[in-house]
C-alpha positions as CSV (number, residue, x, y, z in Angstrom):
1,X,203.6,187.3,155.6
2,X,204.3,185.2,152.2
3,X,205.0,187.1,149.2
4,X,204.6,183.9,146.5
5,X,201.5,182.5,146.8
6,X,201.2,179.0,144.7
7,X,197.9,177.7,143.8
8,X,196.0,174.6,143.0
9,X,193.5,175.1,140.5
10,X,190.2,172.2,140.5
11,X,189.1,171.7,143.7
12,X,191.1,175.2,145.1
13,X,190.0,177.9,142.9
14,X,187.8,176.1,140.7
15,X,184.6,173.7,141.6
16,X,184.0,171.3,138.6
17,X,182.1,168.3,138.1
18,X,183.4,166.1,135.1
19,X,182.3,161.9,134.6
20,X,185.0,160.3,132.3
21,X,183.0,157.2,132.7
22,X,179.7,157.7,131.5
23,X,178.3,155.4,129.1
24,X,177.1,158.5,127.1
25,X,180.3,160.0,126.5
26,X,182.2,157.0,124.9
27,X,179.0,156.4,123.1
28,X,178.8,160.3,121.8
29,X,182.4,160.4,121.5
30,X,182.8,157.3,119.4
31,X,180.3,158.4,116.9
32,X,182.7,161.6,116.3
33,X,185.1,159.3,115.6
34,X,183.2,157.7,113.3
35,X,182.0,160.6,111.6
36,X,185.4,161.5,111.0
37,X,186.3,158.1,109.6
38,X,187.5,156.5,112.3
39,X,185.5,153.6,113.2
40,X,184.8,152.5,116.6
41,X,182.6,151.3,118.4
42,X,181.9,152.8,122.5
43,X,183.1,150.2,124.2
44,X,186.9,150.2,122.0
45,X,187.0,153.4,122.4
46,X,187.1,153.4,125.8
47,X,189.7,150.5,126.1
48,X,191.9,152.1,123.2
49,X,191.4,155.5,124.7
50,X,193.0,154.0,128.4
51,X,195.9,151.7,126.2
52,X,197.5,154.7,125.0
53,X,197.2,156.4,127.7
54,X,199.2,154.3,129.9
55,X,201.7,154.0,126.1
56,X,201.9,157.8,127.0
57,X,202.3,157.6,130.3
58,X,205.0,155.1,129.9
59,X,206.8,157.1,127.4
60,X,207.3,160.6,129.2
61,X,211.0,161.1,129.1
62,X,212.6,159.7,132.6
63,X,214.2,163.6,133.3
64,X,211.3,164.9,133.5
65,X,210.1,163.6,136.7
66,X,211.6,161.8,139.9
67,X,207.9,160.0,141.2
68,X,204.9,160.8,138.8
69,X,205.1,161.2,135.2
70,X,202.4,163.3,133.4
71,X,201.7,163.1,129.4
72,X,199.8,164.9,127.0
73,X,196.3,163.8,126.7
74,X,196.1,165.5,122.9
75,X,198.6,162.8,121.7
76,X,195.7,160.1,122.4
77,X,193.3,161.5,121.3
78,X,195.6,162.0,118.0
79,X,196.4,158.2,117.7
80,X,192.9,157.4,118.1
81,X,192.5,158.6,114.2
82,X,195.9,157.4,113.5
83,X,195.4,153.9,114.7
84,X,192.6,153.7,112.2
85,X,194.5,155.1,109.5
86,X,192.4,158.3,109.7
87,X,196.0,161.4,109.5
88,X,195.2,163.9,112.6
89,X,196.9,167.0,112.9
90,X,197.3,168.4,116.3
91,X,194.8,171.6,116.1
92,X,192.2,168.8,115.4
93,X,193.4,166.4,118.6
94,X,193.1,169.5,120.2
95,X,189.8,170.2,119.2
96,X,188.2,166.2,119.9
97,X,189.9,166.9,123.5
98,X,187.9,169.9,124.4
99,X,184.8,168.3,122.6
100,X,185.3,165.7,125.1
101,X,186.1,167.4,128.2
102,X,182.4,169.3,127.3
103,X,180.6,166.1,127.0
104,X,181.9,165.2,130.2
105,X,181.0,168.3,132.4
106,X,178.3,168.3,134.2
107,X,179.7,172.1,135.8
108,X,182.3,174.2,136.1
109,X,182.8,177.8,138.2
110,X,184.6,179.9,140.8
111,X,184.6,179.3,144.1
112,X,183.4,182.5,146.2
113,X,186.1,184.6,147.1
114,X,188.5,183.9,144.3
115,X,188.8,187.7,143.6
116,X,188.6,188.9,147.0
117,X,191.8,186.4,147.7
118,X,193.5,187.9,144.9
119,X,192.7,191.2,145.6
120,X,194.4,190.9,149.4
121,X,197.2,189.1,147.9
122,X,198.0,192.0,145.4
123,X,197.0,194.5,148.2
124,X,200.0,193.3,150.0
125,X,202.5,193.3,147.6
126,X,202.4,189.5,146.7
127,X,202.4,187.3,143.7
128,X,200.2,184.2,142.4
129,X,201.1,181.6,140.6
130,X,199.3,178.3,139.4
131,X,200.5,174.9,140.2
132,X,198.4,172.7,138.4
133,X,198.0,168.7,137.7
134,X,195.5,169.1,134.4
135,X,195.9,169.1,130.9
136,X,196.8,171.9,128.7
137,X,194.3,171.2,125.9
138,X,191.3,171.3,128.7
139,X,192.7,173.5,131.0
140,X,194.2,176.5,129.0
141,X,190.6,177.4,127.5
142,X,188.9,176.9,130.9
143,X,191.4,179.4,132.7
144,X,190.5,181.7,129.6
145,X,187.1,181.4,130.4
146,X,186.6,181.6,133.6
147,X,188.3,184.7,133.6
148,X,192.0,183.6,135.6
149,X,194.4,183.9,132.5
150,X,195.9,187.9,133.7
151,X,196.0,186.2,137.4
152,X,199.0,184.5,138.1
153,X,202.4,185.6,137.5
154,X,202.8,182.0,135.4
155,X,201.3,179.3,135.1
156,X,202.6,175.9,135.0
157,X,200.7,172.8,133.7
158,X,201.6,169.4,134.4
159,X,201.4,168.1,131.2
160,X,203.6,170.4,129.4
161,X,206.0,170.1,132.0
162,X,206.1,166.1,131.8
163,X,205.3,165.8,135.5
164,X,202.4,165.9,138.5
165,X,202.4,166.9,141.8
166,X,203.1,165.4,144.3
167,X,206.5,165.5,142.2
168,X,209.1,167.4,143.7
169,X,210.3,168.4,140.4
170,X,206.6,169.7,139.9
171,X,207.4,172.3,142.5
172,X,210.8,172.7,142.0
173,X,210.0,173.9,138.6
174,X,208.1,176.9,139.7
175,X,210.2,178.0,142.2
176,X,213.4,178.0,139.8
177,X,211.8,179.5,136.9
178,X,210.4,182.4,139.2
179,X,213.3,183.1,141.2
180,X,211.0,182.3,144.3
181,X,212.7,182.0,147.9
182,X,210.7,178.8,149.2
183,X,210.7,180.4,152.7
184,X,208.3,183.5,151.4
185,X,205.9,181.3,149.5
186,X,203.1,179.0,150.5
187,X,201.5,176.3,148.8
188,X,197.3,176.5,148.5
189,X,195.4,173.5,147.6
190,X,192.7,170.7,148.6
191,X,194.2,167.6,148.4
192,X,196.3,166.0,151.5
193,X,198.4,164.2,149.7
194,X,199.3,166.7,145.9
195,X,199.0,169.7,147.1
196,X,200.1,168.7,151.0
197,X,202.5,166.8,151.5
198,X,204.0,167.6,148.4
199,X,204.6,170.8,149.2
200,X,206.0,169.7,152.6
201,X,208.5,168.0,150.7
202,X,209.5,170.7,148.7
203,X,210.1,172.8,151.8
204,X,207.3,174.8,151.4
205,X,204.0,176.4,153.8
206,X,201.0,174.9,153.0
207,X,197.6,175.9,153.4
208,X,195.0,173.1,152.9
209,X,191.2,174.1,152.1
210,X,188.7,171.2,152.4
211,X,186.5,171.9,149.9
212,X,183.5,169.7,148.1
213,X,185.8,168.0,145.7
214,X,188.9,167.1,148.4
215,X,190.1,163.6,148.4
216,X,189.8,161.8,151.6
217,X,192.6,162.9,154.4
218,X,194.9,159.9,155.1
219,X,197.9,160.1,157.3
220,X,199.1,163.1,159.1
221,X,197.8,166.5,157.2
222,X,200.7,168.0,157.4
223,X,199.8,172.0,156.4
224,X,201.0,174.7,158.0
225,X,197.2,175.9,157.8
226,X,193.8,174.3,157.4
227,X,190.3,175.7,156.2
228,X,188.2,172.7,157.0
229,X,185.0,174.6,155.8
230,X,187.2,174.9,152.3
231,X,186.1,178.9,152.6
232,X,188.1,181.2,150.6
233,X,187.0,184.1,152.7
234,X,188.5,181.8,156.0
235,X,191.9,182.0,153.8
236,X,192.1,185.4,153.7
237,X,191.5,186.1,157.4
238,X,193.9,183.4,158.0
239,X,196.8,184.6,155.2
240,X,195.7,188.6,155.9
241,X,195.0,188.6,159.4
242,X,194.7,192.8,158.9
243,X,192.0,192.4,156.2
């Protein structure tokens, strides 16, 4: 039995639908700009919007990650006002971010049997922790709302920390700053490749969950577990076979 138990967060825990693409969102998003004296027009915004983003991609300091470099979103969002001579300090990037993260949701909730996985995990003496490839400035409020902030031990974000999974660094990260003995912990995620055989590669279990949102397998799965119905309630018999 594992005592660390390291989750995956969208597509794991949490089942969201989000469109980043939508003509209506660059369109509603645009005319916030505006408002704010920033002048654009849906279609720049858009292309401005994915310029800096690879700029900040590009410019995430090279210690920070060995394969896949994460930024912060908010600093985008920030030089979109800047860029137009508009000043933008970062409560307000902060606040356009979540603005648009809303107007791009179609849903967002708990899978079933979040708490009754939690519950067996604490019931046997063990710990969670969240992995996640998101952005602060989205996913810090959504955790708070949804009602997860109080259950992991830490959480890690892979924008603050400059890098994604399937990153080593990403999970040697969690395990250094916890003190966690990779042979008592266990990876739990839905995606093959980030979750998977990243946590392969950091000499970690794995247990895979193929929920509605998983990303097509390709190669060799290679978890030490697999919930093809993606059921949390299958995890628990699996991780808790006592339960």
């Amino acid at each position: 039995m594992y005592k660390n138990y390291i989750f995956d967060l969208y597509g794991t825990l949490v089942d969201i639908n989000t469109n980043e693409w939508k003509r209506s969102l660059w369109k509603n998003m645009a005319m916030i700009y505006s408002m704010s004296g920033a002048y654009y027009k849906p279609a720049e915004l858009k292309k401005s919007f994915d310029r800096l983003q690879q700029d900040e991609i590009a410019a995430v300091p090279p210690e920070k990650y060995t394969t896949r470099p994460e930024p912060e979103i908010s600093h985008v969002f920030e030089k979109l006002f800047t860029e137009k001579g508009i000043p933008c300090d970062s409560d307000t990037a902060a606040l356009i971010g979540r603005t648009f993260r809303a107007l791009s949701m179609k849903y967002i909730k708990l899978y079933p049997g979040v708490w009754e996985l939690f519950d067996a995990i604490h019931a046997h003496g063990g710990k969670a922790y969240l992995l996640s490839n998101a952005q602060r400035i989205f996913t810090e409020p959504e955790i708070r709302m949804l009602g997860l902030a109080d259950a992991f031990e830490d959480i890690l974000i892979s924008s603050t920390e400059g890098c994604a999974k399937p990153d080593v660094r990403f999970y040697q990260l969690v395990l250094e700053r916890n003190h966690l003995d990779p042979k008592e912990s266990i990876m739990i995620g839905n995606d093959c490749i980030t979750d998977i055989r990243g946590a392969y590669e950091a000499g970690l279990d794995s247990l895979y969950l193929h929920t509605n949102i998983s990303p097509e397998i390709t190669g060799e799965l290679m978890a030490t577990y697999s919930i093809m119905s993606g059921s949390l309630f299958e995890a628990i018999e699996t991780l808790f076979p006592s339960c």
